[in-house]
Backbone as a ProteinNet text record, in pm:
[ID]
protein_1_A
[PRIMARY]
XXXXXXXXXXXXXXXXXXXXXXXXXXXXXXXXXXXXXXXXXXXXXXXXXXXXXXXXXXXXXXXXXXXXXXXXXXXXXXXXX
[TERTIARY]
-7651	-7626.2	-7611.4	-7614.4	-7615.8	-7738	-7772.4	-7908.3	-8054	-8045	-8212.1	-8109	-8256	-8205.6	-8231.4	-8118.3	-8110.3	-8219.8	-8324	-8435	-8365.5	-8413	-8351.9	-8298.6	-8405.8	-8413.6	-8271.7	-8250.1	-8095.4	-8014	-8019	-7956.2	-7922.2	-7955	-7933.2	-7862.4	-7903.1	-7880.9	-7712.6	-7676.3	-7561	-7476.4	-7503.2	-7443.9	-7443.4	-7546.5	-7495.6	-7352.4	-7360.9	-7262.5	-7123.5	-7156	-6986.8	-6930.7	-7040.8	-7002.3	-6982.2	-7082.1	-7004.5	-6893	-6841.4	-6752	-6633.4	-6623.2	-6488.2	-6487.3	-6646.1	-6579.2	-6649.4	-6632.5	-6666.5	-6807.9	-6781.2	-6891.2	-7011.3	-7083	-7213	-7333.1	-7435.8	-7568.8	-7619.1	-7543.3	-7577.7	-7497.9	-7373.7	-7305	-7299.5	-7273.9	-7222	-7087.6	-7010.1	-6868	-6844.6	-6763.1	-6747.4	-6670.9	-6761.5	-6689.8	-6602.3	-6419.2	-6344.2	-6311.3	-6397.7	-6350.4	-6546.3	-6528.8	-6723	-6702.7	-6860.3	-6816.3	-6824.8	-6789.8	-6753.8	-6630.4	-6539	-6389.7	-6377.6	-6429.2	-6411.1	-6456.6	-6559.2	-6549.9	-6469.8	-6390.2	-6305.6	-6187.8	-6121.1	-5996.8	-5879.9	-5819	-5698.5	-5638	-5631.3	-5537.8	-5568.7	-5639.6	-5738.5	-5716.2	-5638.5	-5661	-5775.9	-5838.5	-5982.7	-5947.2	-6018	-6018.8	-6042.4	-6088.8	-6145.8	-6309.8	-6371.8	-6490.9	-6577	-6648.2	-6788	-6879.1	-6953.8	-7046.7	-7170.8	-7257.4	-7382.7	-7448	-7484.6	-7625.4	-7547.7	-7432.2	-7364.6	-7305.9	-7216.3	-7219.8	-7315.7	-7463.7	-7540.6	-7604.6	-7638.4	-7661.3	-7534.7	-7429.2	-7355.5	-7315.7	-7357.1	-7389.3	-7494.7	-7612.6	-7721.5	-7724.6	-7640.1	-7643	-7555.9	-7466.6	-7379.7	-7443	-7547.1	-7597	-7705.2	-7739	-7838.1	-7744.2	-7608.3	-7527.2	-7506.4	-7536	-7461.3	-7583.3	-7712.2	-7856	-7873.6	-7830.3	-7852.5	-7732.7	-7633.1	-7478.6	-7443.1	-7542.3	-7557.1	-7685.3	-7782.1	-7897.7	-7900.3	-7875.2	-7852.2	-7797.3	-7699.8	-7666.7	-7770.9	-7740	-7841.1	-7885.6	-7792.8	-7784.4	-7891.8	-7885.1	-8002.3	-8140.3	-8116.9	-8248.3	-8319.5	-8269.5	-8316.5	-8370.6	-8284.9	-8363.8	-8444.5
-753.8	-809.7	-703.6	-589.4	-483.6	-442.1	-378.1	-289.1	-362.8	-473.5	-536.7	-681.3	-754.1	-902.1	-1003.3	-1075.2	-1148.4	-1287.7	-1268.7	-1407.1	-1511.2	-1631.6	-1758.8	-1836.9	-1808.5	-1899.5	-1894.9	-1751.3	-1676.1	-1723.4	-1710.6	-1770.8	-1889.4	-1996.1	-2117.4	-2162.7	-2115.6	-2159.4	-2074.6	-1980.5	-1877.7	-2005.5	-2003.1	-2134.8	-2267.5	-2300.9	-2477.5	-2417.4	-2330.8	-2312.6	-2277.5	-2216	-2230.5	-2369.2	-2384.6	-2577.2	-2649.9	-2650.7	-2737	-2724.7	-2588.5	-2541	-2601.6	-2597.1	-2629.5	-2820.5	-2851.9	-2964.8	-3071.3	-2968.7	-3042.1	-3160.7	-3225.3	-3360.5	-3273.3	-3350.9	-3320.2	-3311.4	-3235.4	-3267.7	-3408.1	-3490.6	-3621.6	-3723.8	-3605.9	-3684.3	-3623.1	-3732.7	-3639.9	-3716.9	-3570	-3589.3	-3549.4	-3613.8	-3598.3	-3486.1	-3392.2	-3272.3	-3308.7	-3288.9	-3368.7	-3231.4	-3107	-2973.2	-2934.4	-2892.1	-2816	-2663.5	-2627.7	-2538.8	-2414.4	-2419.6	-2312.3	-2322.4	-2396.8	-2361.7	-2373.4	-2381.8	-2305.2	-2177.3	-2126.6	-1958.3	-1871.6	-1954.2	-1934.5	-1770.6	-1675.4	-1620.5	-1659.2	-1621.2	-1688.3	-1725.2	-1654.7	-1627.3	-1677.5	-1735.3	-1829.5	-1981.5	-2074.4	-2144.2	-2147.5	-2069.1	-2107.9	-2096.1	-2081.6	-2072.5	-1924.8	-1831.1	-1697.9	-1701.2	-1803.5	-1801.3	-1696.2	-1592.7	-1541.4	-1643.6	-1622.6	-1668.8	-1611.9	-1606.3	-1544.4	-1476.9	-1568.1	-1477.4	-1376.6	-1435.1	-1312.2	-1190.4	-1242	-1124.3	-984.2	-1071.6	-993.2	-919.1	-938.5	-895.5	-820.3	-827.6	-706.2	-617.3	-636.1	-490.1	-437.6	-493	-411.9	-348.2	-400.7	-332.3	-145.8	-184.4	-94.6	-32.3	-38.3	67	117.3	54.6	97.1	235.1	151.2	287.4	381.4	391.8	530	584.3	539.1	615.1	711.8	641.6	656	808	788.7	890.6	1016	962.9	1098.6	1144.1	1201.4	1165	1335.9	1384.9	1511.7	1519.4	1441.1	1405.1	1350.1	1438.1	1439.1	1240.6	1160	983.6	952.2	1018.8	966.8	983.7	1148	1184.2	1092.4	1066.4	1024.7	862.7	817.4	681.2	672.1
-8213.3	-8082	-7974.4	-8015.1	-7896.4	-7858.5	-7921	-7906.9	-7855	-7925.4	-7889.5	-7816.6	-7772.1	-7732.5	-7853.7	-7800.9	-7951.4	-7915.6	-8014	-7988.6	-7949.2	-7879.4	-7810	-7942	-8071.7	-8146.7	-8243.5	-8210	-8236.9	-8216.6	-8063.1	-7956.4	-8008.2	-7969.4	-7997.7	-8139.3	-8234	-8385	-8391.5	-8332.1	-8348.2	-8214.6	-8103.3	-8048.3	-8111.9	-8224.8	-8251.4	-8347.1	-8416	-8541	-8472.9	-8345.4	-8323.6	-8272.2	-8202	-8138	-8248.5	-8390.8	-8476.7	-8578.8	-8564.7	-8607.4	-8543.1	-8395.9	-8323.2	-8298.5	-8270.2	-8309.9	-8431.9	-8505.7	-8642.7	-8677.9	-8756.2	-8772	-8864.3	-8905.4	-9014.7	-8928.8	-8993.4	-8936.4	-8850	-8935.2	-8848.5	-8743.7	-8771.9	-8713.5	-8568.6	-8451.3	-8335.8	-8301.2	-8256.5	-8232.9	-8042.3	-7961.6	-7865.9	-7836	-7716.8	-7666.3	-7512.1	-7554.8	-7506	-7390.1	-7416.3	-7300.6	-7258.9	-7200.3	-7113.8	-7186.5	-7255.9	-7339.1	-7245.6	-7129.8	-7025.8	-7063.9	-7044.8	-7074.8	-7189.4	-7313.7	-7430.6	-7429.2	-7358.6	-7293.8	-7256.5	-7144.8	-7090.2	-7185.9	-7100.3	-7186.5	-7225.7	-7292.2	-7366.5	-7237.7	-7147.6	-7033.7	-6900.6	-6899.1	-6821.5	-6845.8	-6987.8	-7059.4	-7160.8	-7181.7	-7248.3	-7399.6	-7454.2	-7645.6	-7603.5	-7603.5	-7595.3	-7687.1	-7672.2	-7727.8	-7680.6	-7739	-7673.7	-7635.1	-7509.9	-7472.4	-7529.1	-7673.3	-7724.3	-7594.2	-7529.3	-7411.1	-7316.9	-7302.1	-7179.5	-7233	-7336.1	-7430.9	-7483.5	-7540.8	-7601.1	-7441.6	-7322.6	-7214.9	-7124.2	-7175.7	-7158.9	-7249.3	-7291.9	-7476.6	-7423.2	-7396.3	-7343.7	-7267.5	-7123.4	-7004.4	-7028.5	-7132.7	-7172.5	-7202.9	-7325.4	-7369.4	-7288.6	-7191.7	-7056.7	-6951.9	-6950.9	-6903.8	-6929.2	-7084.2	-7152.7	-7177.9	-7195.5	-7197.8	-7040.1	-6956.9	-6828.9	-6814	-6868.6	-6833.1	-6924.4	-7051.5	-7189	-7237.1	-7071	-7120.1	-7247.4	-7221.9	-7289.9	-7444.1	-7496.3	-7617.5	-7715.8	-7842.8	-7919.2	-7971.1	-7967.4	-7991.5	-7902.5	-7761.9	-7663.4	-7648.6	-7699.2	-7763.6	-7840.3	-7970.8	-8093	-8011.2	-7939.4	-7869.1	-7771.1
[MASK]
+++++++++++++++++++++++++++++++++++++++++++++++++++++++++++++++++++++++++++++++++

């Protein structure tokens, strides 16, 4: 989740498993989402669950490592990439 972008198809399948993790039910079943899974995003401290958001997450890992390519261009790690 840092380095490359994570395929949509990623994406998506890594988001159904936490949604059906929190609110449960089977493949066939659907169960009602009683919060918007923005405020299950949300920080502890905010009210939220502290869920990662997959896409915003994996696009601020990247940007990070866009910073530190950009700030160590001289270090032998930057080289090698």
């Amino acid at each position: 989740l840092s380095f490359f972008r994570v395929p949509k198809s990623v994406e998506d399948k890594l988001v159904h498993l936490q949604r059906r993790f929190l609110w449960g039910g089977g493949p066939d079943q659907n169960k009602i989402a009683w919060v918007s899974w923005k405020s299950v995003c949300l920080p502890k401290e905010k009210g939220g669950l502290g869920l990662k958001d997959i896409k915003s997450f994996n696009t601020a890992l990247l940007g990070k490592w866009e910073w530190n390519l950009m700030h160590h261009k001289g270090e032998l790690w930057a080289k090698v990439l």
